[in-house]
N, C-alpha and C positions, 0 to 999 in steps of 0.2 A: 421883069427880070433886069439885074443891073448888070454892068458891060462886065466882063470876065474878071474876077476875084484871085489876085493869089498872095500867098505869104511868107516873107522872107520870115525863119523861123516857124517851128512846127510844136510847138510849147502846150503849155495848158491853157494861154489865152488865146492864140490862134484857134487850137482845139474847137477852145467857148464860143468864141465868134460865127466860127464854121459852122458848126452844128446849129443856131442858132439863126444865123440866115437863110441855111438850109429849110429848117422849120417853118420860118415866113417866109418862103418862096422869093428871095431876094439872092440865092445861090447857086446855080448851075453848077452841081458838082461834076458833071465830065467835062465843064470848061475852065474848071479852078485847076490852081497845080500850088504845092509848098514844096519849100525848099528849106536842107538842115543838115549841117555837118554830121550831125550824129546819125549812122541807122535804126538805133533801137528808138528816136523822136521819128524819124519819118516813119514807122513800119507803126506807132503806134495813136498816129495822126490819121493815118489810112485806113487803118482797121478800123476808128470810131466816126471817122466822117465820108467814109469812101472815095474819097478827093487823091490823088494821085501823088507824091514826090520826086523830089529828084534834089541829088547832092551839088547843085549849080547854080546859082542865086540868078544867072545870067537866061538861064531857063524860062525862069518865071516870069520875068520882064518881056519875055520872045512871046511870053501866050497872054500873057494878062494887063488891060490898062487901069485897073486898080491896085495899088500893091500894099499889104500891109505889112508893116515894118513892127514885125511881131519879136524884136532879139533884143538881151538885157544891153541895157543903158549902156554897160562897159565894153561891150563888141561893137556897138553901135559904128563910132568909124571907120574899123574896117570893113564892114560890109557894105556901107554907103560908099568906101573907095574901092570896092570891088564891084560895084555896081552902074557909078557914076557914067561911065561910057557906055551904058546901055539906058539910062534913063532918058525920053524925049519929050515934046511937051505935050506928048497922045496919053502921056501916065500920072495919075494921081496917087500921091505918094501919104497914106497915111499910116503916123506915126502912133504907136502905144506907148513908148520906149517914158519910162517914169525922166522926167530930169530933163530928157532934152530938148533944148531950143527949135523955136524956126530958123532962129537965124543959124543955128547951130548945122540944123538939115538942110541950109541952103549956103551954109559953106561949103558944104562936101559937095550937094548935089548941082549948085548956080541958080542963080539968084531968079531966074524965070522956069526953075520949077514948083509946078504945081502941088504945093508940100499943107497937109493941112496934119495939127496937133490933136492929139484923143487920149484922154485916161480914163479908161472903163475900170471896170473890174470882172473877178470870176463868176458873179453870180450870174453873168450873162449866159452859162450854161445852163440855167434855168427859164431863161429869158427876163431874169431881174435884174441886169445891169441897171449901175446908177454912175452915169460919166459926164465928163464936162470934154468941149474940144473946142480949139480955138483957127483960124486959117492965115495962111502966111500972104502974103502979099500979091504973091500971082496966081493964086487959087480964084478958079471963078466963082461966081453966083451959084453957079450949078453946082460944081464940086461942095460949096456949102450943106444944099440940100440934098443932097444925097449922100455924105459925111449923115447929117441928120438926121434922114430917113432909117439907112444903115444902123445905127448906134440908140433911134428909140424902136426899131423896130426889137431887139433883146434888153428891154427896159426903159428906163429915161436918159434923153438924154441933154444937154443943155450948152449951148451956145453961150463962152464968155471971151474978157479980154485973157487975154495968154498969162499976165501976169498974179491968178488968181489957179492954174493950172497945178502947182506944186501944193495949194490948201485942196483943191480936188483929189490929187496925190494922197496926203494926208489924212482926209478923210473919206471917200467913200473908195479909195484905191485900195486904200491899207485897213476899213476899217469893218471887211468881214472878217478877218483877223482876231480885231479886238471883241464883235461880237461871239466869237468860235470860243474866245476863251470866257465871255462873260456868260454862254450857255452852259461850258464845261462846269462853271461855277455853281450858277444856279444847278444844276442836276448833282452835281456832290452837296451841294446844301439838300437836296430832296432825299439823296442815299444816307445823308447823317441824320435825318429826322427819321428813318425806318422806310424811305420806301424802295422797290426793287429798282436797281440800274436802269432797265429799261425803259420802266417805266416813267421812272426822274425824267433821263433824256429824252420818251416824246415830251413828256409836260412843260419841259423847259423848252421846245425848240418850239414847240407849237404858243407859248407864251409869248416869246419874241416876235411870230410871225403877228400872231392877233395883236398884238400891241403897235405894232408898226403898220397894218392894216389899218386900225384906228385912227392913227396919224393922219395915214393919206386921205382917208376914204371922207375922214369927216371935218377935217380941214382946222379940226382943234386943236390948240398948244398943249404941245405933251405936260406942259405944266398944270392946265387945268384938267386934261384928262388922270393925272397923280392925284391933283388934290379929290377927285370923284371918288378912287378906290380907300382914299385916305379916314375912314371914319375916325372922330375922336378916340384918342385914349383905345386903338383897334388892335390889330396884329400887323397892316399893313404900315402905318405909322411907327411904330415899335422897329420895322424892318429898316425904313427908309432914316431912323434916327440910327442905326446901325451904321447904314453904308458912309454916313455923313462924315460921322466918327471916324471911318476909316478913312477918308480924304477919297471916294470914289468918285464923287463928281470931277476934283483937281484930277485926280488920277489919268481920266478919257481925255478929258484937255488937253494936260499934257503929252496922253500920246498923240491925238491928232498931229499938235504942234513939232515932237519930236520926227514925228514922218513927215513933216512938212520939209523941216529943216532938211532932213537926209536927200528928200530929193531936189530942193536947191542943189546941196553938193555935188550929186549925179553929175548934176548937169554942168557942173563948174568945171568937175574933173576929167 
């Protein structure tokens, strides 16, 4: 078990997290506590992880020396200024917040707190998070691994320089998103060829997962596993000279890169 868990913000990734560590025994939920302006976010944080709140951010700092800094990017200083007099150096402070800096979190909070960076995503309510984090300067060794431990225990997780955080942003933050629309896709391509809605939607979701199993499991370039399905003059070639046409590959590109850009800005602003 890790030292008491709490979270300023009560969202849907605090949610993902919660649940989540709970499930690998990495969460003492009667020693966690969240905190959230809003009551209908705490009353619906409690109901799905049992973990308690309270409308006081100063709270959760009194019960918990982990804290996750689960609020959007644009609340961010005030709550690190509402917080700052209760932060010591018994608390490690990790951030989700898309955008913003260590150095950003160690303006508000001083320079010898223990501040370490994280951008997961939602899948972690499944336990498939895919996140990168990076740690600030006065973060220990320890805070490292267990930052690490934390974050592959609901998926993968990966240790970079800071300055590669806003392309993790980009793409695997923002990029169940872009797969949510590219499934919606494929199962309306299933419903205009004759088959029933539901059934489109499992075939398509469960295509996505097999194909991305594939990826990982067998360690092959999605390139050569395309060219496999690819037979001459087939149906699947016929498809993929479709998507071409339509600039789908530029397309994912440029959204990665377009979410890359946005949370630079976050974090500028």
């Amino acid at each position: 078990m890790t030292p008491p868990i709490g979270f300023l913000g009560a969202g849907q990734m605090a949610t993902a997290l919660a649940n989540g560590w709970i499930a690998a025994g990495l969460l003492d939920r009667t020693a966690a506590v969240a905190s959230d302006p809003h009551p209908n976010a705490r009353d619906r944080f409690t109901a799905t992880t049992g973990i308690r709140t309270t409308a006081t951010n100063a709270d959760v700092l009194a019960a918990c020396s982990v804290i996750v800094l689960a609020v959007k990017p644009q609340v961010m200083a005030a709550v690190l200024s509402d917080v700052r007099s209760h932060v010591t150096r018994n608390h490690l402070l990790v951030s989700i917040a898309a955008g913003i800096t260590l150095d950003q979190l160690a303006d508000h909070l001083g320079r010898d707190s223990r501040v370490v960076r994280v951008m997961p995503n939602t899948p972690a309510l499944v336990g498939a998070s895919a996140a990168g984090f990076a740690a600030g300067t006065a973060a220990t060794p320890d805070d490292v691994l267990l930052v690490g431990k934390l974050f592959s225990s609901v998926g993968t997780a990966f240790p970079l320089p800071e300055k590669l955080l806003d392309a993790v942003t980009g793409l695997s933050g923002s990029g169940p998103a872009f797969v949510y629309v590219f499934i919606e896709a494929l199962a309306d391509g299933g419903v205009r060829a004759g088959l029933p809605r539901e059934v489109a939607l499992n075939l398509a979701a469960q295509t996505v997962l097999g194909s991305a199993k594939m990826v990982l499991e067998t360690g092959t370039h999605p390139a050569a596993l395309k060219d496999a399905v690819a037979s001459p003059g087939g149906t699947t070639i016929a498809g993929l000279h479709a998507l071409e046409r339509a600039g789908f590959r530029a397309a994912a590109m440029d959204a990665v890169v377009a979410a890359t850009d946005r949370a630079s800005e976050l974090g500028k602003t």
